[in-house]
PDB file of N, CA, C and O in Angstrom:
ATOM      1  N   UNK A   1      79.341  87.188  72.598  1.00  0.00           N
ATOM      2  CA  UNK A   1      78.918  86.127  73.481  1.00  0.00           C
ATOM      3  C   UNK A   1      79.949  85.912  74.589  1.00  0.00           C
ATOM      4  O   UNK A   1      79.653  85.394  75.665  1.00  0.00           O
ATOM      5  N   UNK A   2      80.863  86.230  74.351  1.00  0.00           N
ATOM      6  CA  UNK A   2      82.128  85.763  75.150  1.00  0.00           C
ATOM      7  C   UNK A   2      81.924  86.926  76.385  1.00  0.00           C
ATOM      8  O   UNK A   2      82.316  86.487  77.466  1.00  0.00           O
ATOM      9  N   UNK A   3      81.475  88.100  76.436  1.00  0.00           N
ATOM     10  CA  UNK A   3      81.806  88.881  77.509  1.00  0.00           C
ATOM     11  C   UNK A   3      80.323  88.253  78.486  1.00  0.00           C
ATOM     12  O   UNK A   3      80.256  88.065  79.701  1.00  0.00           O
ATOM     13  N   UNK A   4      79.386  88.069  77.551  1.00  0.00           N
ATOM     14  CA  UNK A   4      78.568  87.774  78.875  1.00  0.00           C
ATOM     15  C   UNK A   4      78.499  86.341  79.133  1.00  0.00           C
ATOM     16  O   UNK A   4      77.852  85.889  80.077  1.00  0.00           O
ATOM     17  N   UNK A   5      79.088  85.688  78.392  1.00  0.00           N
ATOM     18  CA  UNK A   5      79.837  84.124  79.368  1.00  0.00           C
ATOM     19  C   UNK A   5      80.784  84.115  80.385  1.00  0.00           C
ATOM     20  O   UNK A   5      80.934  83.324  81.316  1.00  0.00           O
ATOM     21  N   UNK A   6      81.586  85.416  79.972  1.00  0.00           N
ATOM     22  CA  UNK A   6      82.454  85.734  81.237  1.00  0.00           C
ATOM     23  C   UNK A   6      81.923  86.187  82.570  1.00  0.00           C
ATOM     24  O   UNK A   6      82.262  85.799  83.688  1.00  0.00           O
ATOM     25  N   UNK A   7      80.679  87.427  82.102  1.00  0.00           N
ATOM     26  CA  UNK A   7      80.090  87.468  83.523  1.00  0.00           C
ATOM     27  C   UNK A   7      79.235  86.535  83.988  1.00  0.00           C
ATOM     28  O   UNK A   7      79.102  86.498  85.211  1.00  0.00           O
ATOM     29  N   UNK A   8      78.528  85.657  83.235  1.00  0.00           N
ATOM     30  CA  UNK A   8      77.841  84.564  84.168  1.00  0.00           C
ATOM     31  C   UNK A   8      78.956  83.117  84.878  1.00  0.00           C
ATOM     32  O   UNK A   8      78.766  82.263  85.744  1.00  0.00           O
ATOM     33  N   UNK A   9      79.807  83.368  84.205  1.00  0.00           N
ATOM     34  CA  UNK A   9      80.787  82.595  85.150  1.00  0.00           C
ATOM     35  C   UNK A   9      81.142  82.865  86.360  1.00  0.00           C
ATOM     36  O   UNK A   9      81.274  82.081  87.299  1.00  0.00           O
ATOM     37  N   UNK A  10      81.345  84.344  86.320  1.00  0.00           N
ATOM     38  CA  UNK A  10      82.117  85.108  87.461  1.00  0.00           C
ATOM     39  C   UNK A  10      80.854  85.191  88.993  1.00  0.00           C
ATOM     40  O   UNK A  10      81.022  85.149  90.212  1.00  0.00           O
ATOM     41  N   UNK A  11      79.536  85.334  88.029  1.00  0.00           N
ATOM     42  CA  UNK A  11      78.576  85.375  88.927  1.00  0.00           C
ATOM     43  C   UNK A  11      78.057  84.543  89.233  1.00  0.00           C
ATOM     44  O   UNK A  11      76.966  84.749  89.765  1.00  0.00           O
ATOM     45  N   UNK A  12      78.662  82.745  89.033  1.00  0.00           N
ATOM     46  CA  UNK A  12      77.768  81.493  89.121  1.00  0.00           C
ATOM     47  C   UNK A  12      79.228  81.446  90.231  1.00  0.00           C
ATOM     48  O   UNK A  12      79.123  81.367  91.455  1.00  0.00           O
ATOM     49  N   UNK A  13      80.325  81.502  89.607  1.00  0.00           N
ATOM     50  CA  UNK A  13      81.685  81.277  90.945  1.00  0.00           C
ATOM     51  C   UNK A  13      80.918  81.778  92.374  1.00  0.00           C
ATOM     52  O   UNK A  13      80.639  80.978  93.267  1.00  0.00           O
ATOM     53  N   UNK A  14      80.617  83.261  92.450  1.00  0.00           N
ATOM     54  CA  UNK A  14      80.248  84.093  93.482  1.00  0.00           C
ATOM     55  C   UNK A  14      79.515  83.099  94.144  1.00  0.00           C
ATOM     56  O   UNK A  14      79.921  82.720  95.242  1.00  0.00           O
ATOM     57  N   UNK A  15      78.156  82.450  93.489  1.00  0.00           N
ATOM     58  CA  UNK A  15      77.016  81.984  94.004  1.00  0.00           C
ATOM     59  C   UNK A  15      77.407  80.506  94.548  1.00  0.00           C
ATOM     60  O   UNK A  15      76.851  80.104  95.570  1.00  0.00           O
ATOM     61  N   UNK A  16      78.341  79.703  93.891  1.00  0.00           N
ATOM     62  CA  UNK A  16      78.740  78.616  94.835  1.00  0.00           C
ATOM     63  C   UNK A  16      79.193  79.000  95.813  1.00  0.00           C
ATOM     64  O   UNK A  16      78.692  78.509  96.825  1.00  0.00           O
ATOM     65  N   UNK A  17      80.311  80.018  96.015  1.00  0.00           N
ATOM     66  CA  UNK A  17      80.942  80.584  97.198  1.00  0.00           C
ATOM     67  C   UNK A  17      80.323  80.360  98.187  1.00  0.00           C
ATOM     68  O   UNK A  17      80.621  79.632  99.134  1.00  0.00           O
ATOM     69  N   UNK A  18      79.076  81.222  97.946  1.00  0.00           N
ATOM     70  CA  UNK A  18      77.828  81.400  99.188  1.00  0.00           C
ATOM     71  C   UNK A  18      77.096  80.132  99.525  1.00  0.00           C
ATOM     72  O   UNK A  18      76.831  79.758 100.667  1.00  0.00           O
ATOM     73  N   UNK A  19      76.764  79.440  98.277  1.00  0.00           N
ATOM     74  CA  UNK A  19      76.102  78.231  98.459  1.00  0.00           C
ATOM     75  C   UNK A  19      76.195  76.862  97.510  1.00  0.00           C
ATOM     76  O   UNK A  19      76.660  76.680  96.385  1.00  0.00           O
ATOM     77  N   UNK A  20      75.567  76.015  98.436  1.00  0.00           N
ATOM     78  CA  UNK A  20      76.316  74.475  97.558  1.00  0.00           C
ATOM     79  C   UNK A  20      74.851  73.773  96.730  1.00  0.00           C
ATOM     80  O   UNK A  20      74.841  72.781  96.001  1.00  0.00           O
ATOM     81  N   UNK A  21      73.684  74.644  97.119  1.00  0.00           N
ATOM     82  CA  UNK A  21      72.312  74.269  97.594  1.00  0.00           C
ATOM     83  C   UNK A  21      71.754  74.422  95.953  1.00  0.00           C
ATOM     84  O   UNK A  21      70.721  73.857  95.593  1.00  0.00           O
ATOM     85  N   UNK A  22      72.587  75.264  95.023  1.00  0.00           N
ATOM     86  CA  UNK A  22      71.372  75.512  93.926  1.00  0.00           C
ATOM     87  C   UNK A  22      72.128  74.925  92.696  1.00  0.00           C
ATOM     88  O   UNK A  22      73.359  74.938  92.692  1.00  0.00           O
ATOM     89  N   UNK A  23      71.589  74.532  91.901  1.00  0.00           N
ATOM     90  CA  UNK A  23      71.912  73.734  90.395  1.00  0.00           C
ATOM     91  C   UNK A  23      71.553  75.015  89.640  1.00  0.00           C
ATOM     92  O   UNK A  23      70.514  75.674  89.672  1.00  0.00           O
ATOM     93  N   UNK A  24      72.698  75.197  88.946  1.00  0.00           N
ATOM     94  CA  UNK A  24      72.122  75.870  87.838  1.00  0.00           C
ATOM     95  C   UNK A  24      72.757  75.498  86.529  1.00  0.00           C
ATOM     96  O   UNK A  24      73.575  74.578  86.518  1.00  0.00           O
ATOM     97  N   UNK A  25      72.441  76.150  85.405  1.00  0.00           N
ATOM     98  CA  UNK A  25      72.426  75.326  83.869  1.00  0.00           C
ATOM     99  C   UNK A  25      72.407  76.371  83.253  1.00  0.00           C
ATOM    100  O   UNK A  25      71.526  77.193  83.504  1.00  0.00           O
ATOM    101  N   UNK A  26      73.536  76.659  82.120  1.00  0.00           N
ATOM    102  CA  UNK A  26      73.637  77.810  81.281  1.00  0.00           C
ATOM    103  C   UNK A  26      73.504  76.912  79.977  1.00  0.00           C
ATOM    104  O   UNK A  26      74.239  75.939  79.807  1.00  0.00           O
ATOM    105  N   UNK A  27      72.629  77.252  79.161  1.00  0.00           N
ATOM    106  CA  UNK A  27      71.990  76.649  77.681  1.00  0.00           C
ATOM    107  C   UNK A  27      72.485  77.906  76.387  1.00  0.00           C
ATOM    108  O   UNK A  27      71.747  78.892  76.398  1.00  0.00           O
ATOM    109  N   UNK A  28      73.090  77.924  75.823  1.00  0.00           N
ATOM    110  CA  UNK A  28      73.038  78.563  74.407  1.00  0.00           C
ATOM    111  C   UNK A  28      72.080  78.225  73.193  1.00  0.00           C
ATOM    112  O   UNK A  28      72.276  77.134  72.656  1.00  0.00           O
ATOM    113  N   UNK A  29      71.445  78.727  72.879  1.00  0.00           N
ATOM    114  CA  UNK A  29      70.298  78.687  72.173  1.00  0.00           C
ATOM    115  C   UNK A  29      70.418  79.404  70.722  1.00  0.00           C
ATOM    116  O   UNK A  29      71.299  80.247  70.892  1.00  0.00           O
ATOM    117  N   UNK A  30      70.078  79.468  69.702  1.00  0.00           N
ATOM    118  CA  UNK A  30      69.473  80.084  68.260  1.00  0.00           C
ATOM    119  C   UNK A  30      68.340  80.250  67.937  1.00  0.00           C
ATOM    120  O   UNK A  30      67.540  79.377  68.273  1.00  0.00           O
ATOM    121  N   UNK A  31      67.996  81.076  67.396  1.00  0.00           N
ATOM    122  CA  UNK A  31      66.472  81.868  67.395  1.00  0.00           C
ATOM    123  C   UNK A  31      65.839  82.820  67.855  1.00  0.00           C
ATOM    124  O   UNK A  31      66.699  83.554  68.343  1.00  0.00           O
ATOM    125  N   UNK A  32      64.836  83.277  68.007  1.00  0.00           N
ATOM    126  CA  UNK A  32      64.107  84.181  68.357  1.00  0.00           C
ATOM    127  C   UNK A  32      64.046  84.103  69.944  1.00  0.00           C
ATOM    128  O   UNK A  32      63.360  83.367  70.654  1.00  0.00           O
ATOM    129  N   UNK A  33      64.904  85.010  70.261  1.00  0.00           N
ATOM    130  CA  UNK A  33      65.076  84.694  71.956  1.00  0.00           C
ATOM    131  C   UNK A  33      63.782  83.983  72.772  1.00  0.00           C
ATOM    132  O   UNK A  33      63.731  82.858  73.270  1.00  0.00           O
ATOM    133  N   UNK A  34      62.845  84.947  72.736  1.00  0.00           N
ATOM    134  CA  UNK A  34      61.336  84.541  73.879  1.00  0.00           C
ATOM    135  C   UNK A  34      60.789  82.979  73.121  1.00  0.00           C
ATOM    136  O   UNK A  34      60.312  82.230  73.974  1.00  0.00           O
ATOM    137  N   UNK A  35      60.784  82.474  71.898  1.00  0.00           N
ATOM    138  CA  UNK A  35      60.907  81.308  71.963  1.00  0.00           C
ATOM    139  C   UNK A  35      61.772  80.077  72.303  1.00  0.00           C
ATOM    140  O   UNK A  35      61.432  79.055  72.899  1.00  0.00           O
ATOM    141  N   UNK A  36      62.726  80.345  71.890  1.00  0.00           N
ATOM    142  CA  UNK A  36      64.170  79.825  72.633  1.00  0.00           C
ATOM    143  C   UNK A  36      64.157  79.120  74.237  1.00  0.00           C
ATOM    144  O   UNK A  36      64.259  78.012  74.763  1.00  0.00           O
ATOM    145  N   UNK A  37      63.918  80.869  74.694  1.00  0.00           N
ATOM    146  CA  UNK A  37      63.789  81.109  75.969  1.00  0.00           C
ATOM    147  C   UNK A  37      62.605  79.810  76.968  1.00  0.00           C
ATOM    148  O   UNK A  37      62.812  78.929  77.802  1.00  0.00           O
ATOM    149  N   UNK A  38      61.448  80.342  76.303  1.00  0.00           N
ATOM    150  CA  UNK A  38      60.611  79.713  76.797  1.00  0.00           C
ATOM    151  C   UNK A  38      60.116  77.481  76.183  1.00  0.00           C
ATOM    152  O   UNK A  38      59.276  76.668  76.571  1.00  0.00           O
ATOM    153  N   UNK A  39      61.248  77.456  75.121  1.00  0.00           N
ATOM    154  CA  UNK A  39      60.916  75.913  74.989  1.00  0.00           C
ATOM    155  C   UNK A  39      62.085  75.393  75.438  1.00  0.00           C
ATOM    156  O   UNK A  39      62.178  74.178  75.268  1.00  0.00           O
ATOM    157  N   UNK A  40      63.534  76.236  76.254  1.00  0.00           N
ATOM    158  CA  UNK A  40      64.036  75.100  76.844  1.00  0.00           C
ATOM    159  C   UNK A  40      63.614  75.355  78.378  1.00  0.00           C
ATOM    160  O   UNK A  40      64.242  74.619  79.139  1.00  0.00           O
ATOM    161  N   UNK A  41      62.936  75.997  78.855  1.00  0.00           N
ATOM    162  CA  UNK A  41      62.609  76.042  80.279  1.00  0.00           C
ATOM    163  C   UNK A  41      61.217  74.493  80.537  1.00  0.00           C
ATOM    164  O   UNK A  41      60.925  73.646  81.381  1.00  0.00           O
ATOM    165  N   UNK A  42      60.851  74.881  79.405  1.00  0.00           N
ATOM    166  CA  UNK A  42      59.864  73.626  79.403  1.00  0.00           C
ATOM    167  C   UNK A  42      60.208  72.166  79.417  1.00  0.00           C
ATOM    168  O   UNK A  42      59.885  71.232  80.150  1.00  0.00           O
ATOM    169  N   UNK A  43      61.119  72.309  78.156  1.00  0.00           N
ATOM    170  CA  UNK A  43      62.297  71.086  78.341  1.00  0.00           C
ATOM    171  C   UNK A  43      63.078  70.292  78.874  1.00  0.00           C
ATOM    172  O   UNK A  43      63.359  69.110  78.673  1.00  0.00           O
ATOM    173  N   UNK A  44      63.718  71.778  80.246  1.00  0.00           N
ATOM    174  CA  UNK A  44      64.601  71.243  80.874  1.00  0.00           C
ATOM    175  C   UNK A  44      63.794  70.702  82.679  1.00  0.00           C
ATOM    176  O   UNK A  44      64.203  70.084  83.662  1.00  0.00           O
ATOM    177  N   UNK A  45      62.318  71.483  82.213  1.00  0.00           N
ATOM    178  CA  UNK A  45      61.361  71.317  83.445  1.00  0.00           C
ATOM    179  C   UNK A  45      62.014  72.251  84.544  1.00  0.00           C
ATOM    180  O   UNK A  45      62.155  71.671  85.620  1.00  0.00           O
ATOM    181  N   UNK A  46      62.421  73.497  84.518  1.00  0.00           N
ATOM    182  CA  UNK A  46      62.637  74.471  85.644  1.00  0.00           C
ATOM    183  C   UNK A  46      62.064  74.470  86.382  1.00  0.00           C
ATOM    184  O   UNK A  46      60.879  74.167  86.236  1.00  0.00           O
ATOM    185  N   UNK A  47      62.488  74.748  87.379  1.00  0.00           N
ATOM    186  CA  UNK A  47      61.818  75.066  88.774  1.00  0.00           C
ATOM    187  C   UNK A  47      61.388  76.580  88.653  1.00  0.00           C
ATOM    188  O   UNK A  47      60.229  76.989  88.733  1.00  0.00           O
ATOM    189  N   UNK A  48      62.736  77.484  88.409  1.00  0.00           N
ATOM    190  CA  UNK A  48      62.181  79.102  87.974  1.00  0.00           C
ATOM    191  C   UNK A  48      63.173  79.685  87.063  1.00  0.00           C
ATOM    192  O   UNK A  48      64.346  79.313  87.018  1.00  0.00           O
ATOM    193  N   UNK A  49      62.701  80.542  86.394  1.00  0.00           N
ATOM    194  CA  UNK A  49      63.706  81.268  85.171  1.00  0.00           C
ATOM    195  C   UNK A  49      64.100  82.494  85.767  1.00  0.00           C
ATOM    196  O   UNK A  49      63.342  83.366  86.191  1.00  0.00           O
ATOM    197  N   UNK A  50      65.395  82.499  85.769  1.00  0.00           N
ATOM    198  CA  UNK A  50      66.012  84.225  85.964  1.00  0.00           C
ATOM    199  C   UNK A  50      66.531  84.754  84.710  1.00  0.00           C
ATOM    200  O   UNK A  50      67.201  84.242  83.813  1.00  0.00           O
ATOM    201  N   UNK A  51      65.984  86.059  84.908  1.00  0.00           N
ATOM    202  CA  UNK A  51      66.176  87.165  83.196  1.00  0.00           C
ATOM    203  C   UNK A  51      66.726  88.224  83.674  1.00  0.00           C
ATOM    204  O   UNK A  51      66.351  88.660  84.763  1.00  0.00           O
ATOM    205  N   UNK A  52      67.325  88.594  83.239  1.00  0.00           N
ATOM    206  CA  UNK A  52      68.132  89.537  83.007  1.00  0.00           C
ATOM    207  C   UNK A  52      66.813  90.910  82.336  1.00  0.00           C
ATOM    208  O   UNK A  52      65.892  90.583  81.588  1.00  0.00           O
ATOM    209  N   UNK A  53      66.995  92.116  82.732  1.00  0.00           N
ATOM    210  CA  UNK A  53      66.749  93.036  81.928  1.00  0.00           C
ATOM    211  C   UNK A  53      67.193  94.252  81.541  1.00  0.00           C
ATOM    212  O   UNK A  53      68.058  94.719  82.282  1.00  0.00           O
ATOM    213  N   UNK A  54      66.775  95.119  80.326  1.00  0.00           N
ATOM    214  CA  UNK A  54      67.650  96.032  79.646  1.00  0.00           C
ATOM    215  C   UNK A  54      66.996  97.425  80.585  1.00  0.00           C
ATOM    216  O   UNK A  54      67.552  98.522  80.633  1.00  0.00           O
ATOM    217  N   UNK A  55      65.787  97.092  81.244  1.00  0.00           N
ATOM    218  CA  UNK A  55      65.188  98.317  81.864  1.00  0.00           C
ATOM    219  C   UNK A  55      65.253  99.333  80.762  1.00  0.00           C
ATOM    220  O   UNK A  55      65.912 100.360  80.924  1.00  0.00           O
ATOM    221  N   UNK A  56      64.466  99.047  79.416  1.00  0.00           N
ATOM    222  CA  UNK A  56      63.791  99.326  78.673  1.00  0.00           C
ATOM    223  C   UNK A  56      63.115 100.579  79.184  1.00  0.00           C
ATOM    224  O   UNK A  56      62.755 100.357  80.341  1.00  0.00           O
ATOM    225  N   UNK A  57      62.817 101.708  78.834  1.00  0.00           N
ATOM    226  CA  UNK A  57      61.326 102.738  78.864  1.00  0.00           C
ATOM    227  C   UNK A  57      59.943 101.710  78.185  1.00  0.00           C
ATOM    228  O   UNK A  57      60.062 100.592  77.684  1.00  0.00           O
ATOM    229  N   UNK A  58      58.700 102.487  78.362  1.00  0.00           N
ATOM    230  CA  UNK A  58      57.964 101.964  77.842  1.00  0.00           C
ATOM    231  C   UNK A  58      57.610 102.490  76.652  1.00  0.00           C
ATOM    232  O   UNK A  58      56.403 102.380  76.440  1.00  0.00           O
ATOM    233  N   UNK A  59      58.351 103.133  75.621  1.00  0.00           N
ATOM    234  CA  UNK A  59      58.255 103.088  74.102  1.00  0.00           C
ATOM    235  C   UNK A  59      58.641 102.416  73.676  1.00  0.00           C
ATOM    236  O   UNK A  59      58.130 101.711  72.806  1.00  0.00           O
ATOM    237  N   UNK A  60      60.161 102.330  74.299  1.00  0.00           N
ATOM    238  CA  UNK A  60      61.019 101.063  73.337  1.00  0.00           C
ATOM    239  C   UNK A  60      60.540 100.220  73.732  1.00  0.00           C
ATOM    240  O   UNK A  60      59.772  99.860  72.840  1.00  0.00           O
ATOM    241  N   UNK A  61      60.400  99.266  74.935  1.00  0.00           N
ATOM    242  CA  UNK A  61      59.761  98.111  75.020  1.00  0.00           C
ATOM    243  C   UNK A  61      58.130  97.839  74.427  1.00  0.00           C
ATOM    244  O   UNK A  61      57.619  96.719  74.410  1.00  0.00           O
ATOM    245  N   UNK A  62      57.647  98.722  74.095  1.00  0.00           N
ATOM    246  CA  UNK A  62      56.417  98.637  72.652  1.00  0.00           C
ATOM    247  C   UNK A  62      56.837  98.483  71.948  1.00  0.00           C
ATOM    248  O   UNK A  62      56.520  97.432  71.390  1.00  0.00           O
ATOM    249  N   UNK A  63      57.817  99.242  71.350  1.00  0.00           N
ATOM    250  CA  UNK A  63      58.249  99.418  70.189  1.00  0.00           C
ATOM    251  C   UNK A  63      59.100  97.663  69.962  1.00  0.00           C
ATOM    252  O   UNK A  63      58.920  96.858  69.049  1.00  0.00           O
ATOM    253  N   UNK A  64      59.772  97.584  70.850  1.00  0.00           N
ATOM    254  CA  UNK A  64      61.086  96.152  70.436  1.00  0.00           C
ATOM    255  C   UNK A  64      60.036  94.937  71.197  1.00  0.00           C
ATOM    256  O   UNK A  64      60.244  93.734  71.046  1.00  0.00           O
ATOM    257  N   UNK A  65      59.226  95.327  71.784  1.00  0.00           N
ATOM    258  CA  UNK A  65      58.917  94.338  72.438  1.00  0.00           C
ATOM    259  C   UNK A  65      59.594  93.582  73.626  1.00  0.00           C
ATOM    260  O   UNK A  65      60.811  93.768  73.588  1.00  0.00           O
ATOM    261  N   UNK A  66      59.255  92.894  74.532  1.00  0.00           N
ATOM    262  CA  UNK A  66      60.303  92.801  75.470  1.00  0.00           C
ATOM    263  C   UNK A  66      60.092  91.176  76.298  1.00  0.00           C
ATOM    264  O   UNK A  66      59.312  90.878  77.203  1.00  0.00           O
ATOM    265  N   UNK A  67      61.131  90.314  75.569  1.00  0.00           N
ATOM    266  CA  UNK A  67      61.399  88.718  75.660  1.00  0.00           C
ATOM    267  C   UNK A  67      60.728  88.315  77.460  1.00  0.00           C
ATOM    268  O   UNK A  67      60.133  87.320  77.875  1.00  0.00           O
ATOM    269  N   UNK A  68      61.088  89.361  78.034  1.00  0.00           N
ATOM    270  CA  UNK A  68      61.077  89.128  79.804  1.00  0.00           C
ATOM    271  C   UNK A  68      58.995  89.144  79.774  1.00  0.00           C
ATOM    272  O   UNK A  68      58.166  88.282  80.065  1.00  0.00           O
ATOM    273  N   UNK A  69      58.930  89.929  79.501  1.00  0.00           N
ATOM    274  CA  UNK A  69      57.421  90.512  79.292  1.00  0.00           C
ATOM    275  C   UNK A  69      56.863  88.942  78.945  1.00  0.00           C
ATOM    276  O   UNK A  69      56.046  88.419  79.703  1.00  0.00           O
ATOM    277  N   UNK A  70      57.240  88.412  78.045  1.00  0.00           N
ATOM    278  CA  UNK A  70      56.605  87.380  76.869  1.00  0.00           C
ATOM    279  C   UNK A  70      56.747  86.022  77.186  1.00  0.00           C
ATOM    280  O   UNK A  70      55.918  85.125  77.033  1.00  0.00           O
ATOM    281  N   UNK A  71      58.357  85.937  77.835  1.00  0.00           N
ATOM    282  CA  UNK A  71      58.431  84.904  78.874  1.00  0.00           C
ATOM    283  C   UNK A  71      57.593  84.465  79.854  1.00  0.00           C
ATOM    284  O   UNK A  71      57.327  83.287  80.095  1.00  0.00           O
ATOM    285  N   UNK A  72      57.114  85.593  80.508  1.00  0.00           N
ATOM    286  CA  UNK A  72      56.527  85.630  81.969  1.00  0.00           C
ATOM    287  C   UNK A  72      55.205  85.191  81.875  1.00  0.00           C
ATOM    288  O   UNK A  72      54.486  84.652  82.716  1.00  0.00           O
ATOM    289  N   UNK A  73      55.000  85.513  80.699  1.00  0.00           N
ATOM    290  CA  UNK A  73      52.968  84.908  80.257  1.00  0.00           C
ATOM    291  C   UNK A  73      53.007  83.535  80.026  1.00  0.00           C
ATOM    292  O   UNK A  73      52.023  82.840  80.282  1.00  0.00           O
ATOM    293  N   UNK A  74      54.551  82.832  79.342  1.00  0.00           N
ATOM    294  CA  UNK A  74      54.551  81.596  78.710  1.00  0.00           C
ATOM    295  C   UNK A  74      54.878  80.527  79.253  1.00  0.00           C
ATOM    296  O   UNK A  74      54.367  79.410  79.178  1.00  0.00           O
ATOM    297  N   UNK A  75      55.959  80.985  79.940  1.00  0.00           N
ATOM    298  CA  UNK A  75      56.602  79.674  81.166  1.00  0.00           C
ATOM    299  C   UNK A  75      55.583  79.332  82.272  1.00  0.00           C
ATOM    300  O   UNK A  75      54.964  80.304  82.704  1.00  0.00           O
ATOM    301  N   UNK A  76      55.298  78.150  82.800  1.00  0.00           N
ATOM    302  CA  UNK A  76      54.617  77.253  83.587  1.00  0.00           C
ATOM    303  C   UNK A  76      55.275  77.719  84.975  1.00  0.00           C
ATOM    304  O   UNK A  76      54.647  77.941  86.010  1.00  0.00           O
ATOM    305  N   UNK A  77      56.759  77.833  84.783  1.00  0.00           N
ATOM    306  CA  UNK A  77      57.467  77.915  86.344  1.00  0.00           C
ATOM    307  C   UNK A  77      57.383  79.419  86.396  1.00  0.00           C
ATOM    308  O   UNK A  77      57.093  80.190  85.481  1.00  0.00           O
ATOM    309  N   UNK A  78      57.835  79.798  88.204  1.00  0.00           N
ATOM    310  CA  UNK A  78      58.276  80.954  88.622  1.00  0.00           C
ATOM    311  C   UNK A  78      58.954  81.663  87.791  1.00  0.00           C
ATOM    312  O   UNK A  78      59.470  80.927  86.950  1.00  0.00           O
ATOM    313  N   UNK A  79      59.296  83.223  87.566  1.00  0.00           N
ATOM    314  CA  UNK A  79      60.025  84.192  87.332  1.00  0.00           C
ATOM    315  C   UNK A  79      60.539  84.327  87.716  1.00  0.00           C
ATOM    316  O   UNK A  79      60.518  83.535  88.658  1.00  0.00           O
ATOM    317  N   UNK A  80      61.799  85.343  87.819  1.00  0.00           N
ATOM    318  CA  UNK A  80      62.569  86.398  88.551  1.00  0.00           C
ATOM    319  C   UNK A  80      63.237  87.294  87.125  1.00  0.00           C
ATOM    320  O   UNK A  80      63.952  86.930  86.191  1.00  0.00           O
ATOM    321  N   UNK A  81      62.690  88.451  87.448  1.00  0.00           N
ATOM    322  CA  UNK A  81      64.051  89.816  86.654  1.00  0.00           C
ATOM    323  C   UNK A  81      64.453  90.271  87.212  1.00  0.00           C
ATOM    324  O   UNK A  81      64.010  90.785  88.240  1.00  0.00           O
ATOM    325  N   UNK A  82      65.875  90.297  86.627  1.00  0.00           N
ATOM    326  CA  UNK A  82      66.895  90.782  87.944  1.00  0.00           C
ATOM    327  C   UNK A  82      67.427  92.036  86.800  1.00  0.00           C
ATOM    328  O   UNK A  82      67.915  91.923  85.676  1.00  0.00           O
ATOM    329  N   UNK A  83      67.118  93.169  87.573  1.00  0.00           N
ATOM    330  CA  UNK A  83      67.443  94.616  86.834  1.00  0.00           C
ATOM    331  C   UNK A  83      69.244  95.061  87.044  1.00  0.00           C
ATOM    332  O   UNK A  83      69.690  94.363  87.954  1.00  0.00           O
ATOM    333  N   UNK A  84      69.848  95.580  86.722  1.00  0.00           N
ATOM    334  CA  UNK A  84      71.233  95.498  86.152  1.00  0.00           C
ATOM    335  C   UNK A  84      71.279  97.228  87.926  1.00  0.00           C
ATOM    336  O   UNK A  84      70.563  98.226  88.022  1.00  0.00           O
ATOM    337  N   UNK A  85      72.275  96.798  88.741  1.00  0.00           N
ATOM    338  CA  UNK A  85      72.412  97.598  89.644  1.00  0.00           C
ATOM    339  C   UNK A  85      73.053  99.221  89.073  1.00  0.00           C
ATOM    340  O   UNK A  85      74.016  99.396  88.326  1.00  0.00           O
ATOM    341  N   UNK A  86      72.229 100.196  89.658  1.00  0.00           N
ATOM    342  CA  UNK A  86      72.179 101.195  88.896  1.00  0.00           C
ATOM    343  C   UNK A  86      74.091 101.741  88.452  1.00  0.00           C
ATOM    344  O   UNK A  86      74.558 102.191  87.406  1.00  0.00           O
ATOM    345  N   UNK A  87      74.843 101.374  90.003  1.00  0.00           N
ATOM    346  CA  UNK A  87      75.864 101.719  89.739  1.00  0.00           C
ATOM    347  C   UNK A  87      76.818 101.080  89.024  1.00  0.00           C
ATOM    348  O   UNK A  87      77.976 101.492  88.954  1.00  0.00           O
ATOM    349  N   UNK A  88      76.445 100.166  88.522  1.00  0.00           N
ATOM    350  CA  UNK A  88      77.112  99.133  87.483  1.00  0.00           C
ATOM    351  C   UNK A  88      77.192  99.543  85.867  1.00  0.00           C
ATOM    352  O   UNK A  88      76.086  99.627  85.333  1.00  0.00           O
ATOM    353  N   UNK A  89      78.070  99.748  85.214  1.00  0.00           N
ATOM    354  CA  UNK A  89      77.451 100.252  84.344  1.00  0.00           C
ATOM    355  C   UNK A  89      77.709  99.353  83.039  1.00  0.00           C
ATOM    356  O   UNK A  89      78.545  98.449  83.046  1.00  0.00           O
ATOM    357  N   UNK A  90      76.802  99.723  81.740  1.00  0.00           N
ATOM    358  CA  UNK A  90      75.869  99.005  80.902  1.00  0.00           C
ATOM    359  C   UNK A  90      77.258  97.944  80.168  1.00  0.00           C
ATOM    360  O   UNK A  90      78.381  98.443  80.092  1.00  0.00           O
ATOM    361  N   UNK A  91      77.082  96.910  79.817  1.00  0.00           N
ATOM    362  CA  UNK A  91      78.195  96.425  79.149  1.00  0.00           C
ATOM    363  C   UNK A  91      78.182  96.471  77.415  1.00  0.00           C
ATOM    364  O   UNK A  91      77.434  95.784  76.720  1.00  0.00           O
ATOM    365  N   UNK A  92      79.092  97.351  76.960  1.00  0.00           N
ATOM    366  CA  UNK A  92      79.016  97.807  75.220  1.00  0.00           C
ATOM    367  C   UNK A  92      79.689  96.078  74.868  1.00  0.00           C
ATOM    368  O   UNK A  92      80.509  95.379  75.463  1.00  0.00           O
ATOM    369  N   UNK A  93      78.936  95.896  73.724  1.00  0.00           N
ATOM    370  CA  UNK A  93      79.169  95.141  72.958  1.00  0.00           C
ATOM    371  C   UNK A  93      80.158  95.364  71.779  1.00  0.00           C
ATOM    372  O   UNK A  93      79.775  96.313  71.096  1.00  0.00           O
ATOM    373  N   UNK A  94      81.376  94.766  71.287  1.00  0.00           N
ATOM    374  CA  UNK A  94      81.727  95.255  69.764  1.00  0.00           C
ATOM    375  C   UNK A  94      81.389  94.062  68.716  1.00  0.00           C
ATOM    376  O   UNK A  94      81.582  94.225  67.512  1.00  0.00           O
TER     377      UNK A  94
END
């Protein structure tokens, strides 16, 4: 948890930099992500949800199913997936 608290810090710093204009809210949650996901967006009454994705193939995302997919049918507000820039590369977990 700690490495990708580090990058949404680093990337919420960036985004004040640029602007003073947007509120945003980082929530830690337990459970089954796409429920999680989708009852605090309801909760907190979003305007729009940004997701992150693994850019999955379409076996594995049959196969695992895919929270972004499941979100997008369930939430009331706007979307956005924001796909991981190709030259960036993947962050290993230990």
């Amino acid at each position: 948890m700690s490495n990708s608290s580090a990058i949404f810090n680093l990337k919420l710093q960036d985004l004040n930099l640029r602007t003073r204009r947007i509120k945003v809210e980082k929530n830690v949650g337990a459970g089954m992500p796409k429920l999680v996901i989708c009852a605090a967006v309801e909760k907190l009454g979003a305007d729009i949800l940004v997701m992150g994705s693994h850019d999955y193939g379409f076996f594995k995302r049959a196969l695992l199913g895919s929270v972004s997919d499941h979100c997008a049918r369930h939430v009331k507000c706007p979307m956005l997936v924001v796909k991981r820039p190709k030259n960036e590369p993947s962050i290993k977990y230990s």
